[in-house]
Every structure is written in structure tokens, then in C-alpha cells.
C-alpha positions in Angstrom: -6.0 18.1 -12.7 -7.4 21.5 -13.4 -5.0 23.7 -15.5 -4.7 26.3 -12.7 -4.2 23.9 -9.9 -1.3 24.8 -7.7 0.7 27.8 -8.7 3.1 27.5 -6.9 4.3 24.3 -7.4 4.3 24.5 -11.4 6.4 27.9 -11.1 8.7 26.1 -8.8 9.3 23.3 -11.0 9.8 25.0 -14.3 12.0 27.0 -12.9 14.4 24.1 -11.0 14.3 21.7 -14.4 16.7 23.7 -16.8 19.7 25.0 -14.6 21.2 21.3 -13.9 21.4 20.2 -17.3 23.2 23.7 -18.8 26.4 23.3 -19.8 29.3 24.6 -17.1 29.4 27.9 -17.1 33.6 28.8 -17.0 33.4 32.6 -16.5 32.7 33.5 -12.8 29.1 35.2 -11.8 29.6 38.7 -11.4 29.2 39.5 -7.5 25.6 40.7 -8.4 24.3 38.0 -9.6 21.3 37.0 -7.3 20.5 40.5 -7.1 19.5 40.1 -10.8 17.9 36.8 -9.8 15.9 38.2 -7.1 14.7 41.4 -9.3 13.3 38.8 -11.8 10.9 37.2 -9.1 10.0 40.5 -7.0 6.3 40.3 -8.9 6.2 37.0 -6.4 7.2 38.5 -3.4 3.7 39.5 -2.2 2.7 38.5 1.3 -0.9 38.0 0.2 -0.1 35.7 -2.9 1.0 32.5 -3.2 4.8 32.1 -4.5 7.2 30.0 -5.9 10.7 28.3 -4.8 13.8 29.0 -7.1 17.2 27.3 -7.1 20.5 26.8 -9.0 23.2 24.4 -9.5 26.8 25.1 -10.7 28.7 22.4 -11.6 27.1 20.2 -9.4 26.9 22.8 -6.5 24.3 24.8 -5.0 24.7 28.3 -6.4 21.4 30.2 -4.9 18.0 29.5 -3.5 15.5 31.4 -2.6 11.4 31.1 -1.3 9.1 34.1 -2.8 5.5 35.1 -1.9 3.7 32.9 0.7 3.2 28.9 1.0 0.4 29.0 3.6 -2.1 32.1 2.8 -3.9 30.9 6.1 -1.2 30.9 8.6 1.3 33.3 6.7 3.8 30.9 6.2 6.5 32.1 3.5 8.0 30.1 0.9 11.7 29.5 1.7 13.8 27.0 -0.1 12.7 24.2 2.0 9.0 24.4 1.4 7.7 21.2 0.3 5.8 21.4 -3.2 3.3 18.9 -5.0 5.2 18.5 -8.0 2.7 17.4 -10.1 3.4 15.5 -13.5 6.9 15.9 -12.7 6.6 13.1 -10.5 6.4 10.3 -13.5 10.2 10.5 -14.2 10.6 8.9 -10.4 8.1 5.7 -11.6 10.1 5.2 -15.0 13.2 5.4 -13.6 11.8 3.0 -11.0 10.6 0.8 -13.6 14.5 1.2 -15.3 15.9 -0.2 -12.2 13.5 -3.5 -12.1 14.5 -3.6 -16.0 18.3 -3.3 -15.3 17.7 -6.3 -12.8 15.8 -8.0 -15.1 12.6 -8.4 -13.2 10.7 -6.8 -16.5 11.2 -5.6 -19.6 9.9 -2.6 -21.8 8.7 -5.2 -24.3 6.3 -6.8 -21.7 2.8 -6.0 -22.2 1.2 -4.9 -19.6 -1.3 -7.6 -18.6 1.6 -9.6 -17.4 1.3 -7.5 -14.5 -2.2 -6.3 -14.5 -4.3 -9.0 -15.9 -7.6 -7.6 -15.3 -7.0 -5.2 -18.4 -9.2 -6.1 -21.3 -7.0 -7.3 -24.2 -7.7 -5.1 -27.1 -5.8 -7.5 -29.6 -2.7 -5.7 -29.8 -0.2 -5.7 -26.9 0.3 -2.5 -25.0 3.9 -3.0 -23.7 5.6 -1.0 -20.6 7.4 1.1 -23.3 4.1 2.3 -24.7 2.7 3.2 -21.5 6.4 5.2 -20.6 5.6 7.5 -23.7 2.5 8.2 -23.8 2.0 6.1 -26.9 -0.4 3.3 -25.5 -3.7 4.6 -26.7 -5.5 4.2 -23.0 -8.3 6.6 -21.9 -7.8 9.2 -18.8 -8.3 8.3 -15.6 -9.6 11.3 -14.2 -11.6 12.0 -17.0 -13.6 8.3 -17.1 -13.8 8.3 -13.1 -15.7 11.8 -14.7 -18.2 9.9 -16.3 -18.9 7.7 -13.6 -19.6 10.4 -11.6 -16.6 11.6 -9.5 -16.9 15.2 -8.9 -13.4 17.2 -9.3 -12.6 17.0 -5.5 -13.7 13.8 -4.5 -11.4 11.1 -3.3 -10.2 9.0 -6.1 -7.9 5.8 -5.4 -5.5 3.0 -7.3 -8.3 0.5 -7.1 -10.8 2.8 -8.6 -8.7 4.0 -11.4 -8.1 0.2 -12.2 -11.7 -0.1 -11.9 -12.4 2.3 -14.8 -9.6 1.0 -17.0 -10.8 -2.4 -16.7 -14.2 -1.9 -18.1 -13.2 -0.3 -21.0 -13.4 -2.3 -24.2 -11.2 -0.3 -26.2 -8.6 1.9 -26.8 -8.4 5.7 -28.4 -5.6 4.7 -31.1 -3.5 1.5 -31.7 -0.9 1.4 -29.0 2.3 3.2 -30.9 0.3 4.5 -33.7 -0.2 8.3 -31.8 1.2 10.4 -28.4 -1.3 11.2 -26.3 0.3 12.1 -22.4 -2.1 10.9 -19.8 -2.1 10.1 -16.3 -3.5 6.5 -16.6 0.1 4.7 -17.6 1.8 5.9 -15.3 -0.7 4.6 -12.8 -0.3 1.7 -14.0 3.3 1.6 -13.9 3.2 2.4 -10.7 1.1 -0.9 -9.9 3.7 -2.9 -11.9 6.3 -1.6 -9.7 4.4 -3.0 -6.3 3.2 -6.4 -8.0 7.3 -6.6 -9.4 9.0 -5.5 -6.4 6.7 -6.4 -3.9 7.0 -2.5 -2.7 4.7 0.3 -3.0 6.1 2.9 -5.4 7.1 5.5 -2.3 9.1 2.5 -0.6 10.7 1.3 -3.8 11.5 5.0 -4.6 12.8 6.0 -1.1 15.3 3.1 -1.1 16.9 3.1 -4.4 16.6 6.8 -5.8 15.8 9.6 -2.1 17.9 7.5 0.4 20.7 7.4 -1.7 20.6 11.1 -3.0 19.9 12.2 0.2 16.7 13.8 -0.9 15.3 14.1 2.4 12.4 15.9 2.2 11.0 14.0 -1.2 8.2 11.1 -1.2 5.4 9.8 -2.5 1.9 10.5 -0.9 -0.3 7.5 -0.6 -2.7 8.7 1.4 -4.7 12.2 1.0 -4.8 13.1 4.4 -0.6 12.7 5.0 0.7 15.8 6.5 3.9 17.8 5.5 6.2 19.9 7.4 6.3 23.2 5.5 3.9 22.0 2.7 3.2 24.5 0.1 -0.5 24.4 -0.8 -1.8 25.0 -3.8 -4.0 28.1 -5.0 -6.5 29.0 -7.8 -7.6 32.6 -8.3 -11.3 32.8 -7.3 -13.9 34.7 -9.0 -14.3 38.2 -7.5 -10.2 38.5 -6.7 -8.4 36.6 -3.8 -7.1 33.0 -3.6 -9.1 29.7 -3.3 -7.4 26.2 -2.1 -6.3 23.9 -4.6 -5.8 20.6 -4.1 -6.0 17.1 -5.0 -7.7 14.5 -2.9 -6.3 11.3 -4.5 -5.1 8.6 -3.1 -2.5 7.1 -5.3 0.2 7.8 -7.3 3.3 7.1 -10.1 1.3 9.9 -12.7 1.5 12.3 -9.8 1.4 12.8 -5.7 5.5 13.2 -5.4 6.0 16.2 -2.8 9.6 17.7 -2.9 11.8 20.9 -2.0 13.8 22.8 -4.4 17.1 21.6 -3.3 16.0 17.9 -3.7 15.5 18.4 -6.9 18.5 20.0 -7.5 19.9 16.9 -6.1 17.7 14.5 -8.8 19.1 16.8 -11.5 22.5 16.1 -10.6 21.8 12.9 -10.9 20.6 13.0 -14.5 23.9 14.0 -15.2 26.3 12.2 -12.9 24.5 8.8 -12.9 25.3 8.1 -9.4 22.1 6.3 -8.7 21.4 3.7 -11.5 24.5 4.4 -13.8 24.5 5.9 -17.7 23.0 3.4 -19.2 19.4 4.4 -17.6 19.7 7.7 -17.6 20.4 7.6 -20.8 17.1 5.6 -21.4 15.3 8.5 -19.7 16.4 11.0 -22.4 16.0 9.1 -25.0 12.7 9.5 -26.7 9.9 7.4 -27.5 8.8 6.6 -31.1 5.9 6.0 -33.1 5.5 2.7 -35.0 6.8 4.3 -38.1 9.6 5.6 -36.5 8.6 9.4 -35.8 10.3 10.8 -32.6 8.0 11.8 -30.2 10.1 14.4 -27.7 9.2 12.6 -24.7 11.5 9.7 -22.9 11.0 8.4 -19.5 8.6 10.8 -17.9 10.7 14.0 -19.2 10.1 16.1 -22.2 12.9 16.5 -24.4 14.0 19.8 -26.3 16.7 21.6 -27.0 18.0 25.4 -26.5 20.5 27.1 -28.0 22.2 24.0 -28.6 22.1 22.4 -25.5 19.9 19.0 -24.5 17.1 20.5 -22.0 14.7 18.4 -20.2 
């Protein structure tokens, strides 16, 4: 995925990861407070430039939200806080906690290598286990970068079975699984496949009935097909050469690495979640934000699909 692919939906999620996972704030905002919030974001609110959705959570209740600059340059559609954004990357935390449920239920393990489930993987003599692939630690090659060399253009359609297509013909691997980090896209492809062949549900079904349905994230799902429609999609946008705007998207056709669509107040929602662990209790959150590590024990930062840091002496994701 190009690097400037869909402003909008990489402001929106930076800005809707951190406020959840803050620690309660006991002093009351002063009266003025989204006044100051909206002065931080007027350089968004251009009509002729795309913008970004922004919301916050206090103590596990909606604070503020607000939609800046424009979600649809061709039909002047604004964002508002129900827009619908590709979320990108953020998606993968969805497919490992999905793959933390089927664990807590014991339909798999972290320890499994992955051609239990997807036997048509070369072996490359050591195992590369579900764990690897969930931190980035597995030593596969990128998808999008061999369906490259085979001669996919940037926007062409790209699907599940030609991703495993590429991965199966390789007859190697860049580093020994858990000897490096390296985030890609192509484990959490493949995680998402281990989720249909385990469950006997595609990722978006499996996700929709254990983590959205429950949370009530309404508006949140997994695209399957590059031709779905949204209501109130937010497109992407790449500056174009010359000034203006260009379309951004992607045209694939699968997902678990990426293809989640969601609003700002479903992920508000999700968020809660990492902290109340009303959806698949403490012990697999708790998994999520706990990070990988390396073979000789070096932390890598990174737990199940979210990047772990710390500010100020609070745990950030």
C-alpha cells in the first residue's frame, strides 16, 4: 500500500487509538474544551481537501466527535463522525483477536505451525508457528510486493487465492522465523485463512459475530469484495502532481492484513473494549498487549496486531 494512500483514514485512526487507553482524567474539562479541540484541526476543515474524523472517550463515555474537511471530493460529501473509513493496518488487531478467541476455545494454538492449516506452504525446515506470524517475526516475503514481480500493477485486483499462490512458490524465507521483526501484510493474510479453515467462517462473519455484534459496532466490517459499497464511505486521496487530489484506493479482494472499514465511534467502542474486556475477557486482551519476542528473548513492541509504547508513563497502543 502506497505510503500516501488514504489520508484521511490514517489521520483518523491515529488520532482515535490513544484517547481510550489514557488514564481517567479526575479534574473536569474546562467548558471550552472542544473549542481548543476544534482549533487544533481547523487546517482540515477545507471543503476542497480531504479530512479526517476525530473522537474522544472519557471514562468509557463519548466526550466529542467531530468530521473535518470532506469524505467525497466528487459529490461534496463532508466528513462527519459517522463516515466510514478504510482503516488500513489497523485492521490486524480484529484477525488476532479472532485468532485469540479460537485459541481460548481451543481450536488452535499459537504454538501450531502454520501448515496445519495451510498445507500448501513449502516447509522451510523450521516451523513458522501462528505466534510468529502474529508478530511479525515469521520471516515470510510481502505479498504485495512478490504479486509485484509477477507482474501485478499497483491497482490491479489482487485476491486470497493469489496471495497464497505467491507464498506457495517460494522456497524460502527472508530470516529464520523468530530470529528478526519484519511487519508485513502476508501473516496476517494467512491468519485470516486459518480463521475460515478453523471456524468454518470467513474472517468478516467470524468477526461480526463475536467482536461488532456484541459491541454494537454497527457500522464496522470486513470487505471481501472490491466492488462492496458503503453508506458514507470516506475515500481515499493522494496529492497529484501539478496540485489537487487523485483517488486512492485499493482494489483487493481479501483481507485480515487490511480491508476493515469503520467509523470513529466504533472504534471508540473497540477501545473500550481493550480496557473493559467485555468481549473475550482479560486474559486475551491481555495477550494483545503483550509483546512478541525474538528467539533470544529481545522484546519486539508489537503484540497482537498493536504496537506497544509508552507516554509519559502510561501503556499506549
Amino acid at each position: 500500500m502506497p505510503r500516501k494512500l488514504l489520508v484521511s483514514s490514517f489521520l483518523f485512526a491515529a488520532l482515535t487509538c490513544a484517547p481510550a487507553l489514557a488514564a481517567p482524567v479526575t479534574a473536569a474539562l474546562p467548558r471550552d474544551r472542544h473549542k481548543q479541540v476544534d482549533a487544533h484541526f481547523s487546517q482540515w476543515k477545507s471543503k476542497t481537501a480531504p479530512g479526517c474524523a476525530m473522537g474522544i472517550s472519557r471514562d468509557g463515555v463519548l466526550d466529542y466527535a467531530q468530521g473535518y474537511g470532506m469524505a467525497d471530493l466528487e459529490h461534496d460529501a463532508p466528513v462527519t463522525p459517522r463516515s466510514v473509513f478504510s482503516i488500513a493496518s489497523i485492521s490486524k488487531q480484529f484477525t488476532a483477536f479472532s485468532i485469540g478467541l479460537l485459541a481460548q476455545e481451543g481450536k488452535l494454538s499459537l504454538d501450531d505451525d502454520i501448515r496445519k492449516y495451510v498445507p500448501e506452504l513449502s516447509a522451510y525446515g523450521k516451523a513458522i508457528t501462528l505466534a510468529h506470524l502474529m508478530h511479525h517475526t515469521n520471516g515470510l516475503r510481502e505479498q504485495g510486493q512478490l504479486l509485484n514481480l509477477a507482474g501485478w500493477r499497483g491497482d490491479d485486483v489482487s485476491t486470497e487465492a493469489d496471495i497464497l499462490w505467491a507464498l506457495s512458490r517460494q522456497r524460502g524465507v527472508n530470516f529464520e522465523p523468530g530470529a528478526e521483526v519484519l511487519y508485513g501484510n502476508a501473516a496476517y493474510t494467512l491468519l485470516a485463512v486459518v480463521v475460515r479453515r478453523v471456524s468454518g467462517q470467513s474472517l468478516q462473519a467470524f468477526a461480526h459475530e463475536r467482536i461488532f455484534k456484541p459491541l454494537g459496532m454497527t457500522d464496522t466490517r470486513f470487505r471481501e469484495d472490491h466492488t462492496e459499497l458503503f453508506p458514507r464511505r470516506a475515500w481515499g486521496y493522494t496529492s497529484r502532481d501539478g496540485g489537487g487530489w487523485r483517488l486512492s484506493v485499493s482494489n483487493s479482494a481479501h483481507c485480515g492484513a487490511g480491508n476493515l472499514f469503520s467509523t470513529v465511534g466504533d472504534m471508540l467502542k473497540w477501545e473500550q473494549n481493550l480496557l473493559d474486556a467485555r468481549v473475550g475477557g482479560q486474559a486475551l486482551v491481555a495477550l494483545m498487549r503483550t509483546s512478541g519476542r525474538l528467539s533470544d528473548g529481545t522484546v519486539t513492541g508489537y503484540g497482537g496486531g498493536l504496537r506497544l509504547m509508552g507516554y509519559r508513563g502510561l501503556d499506549m497502543v
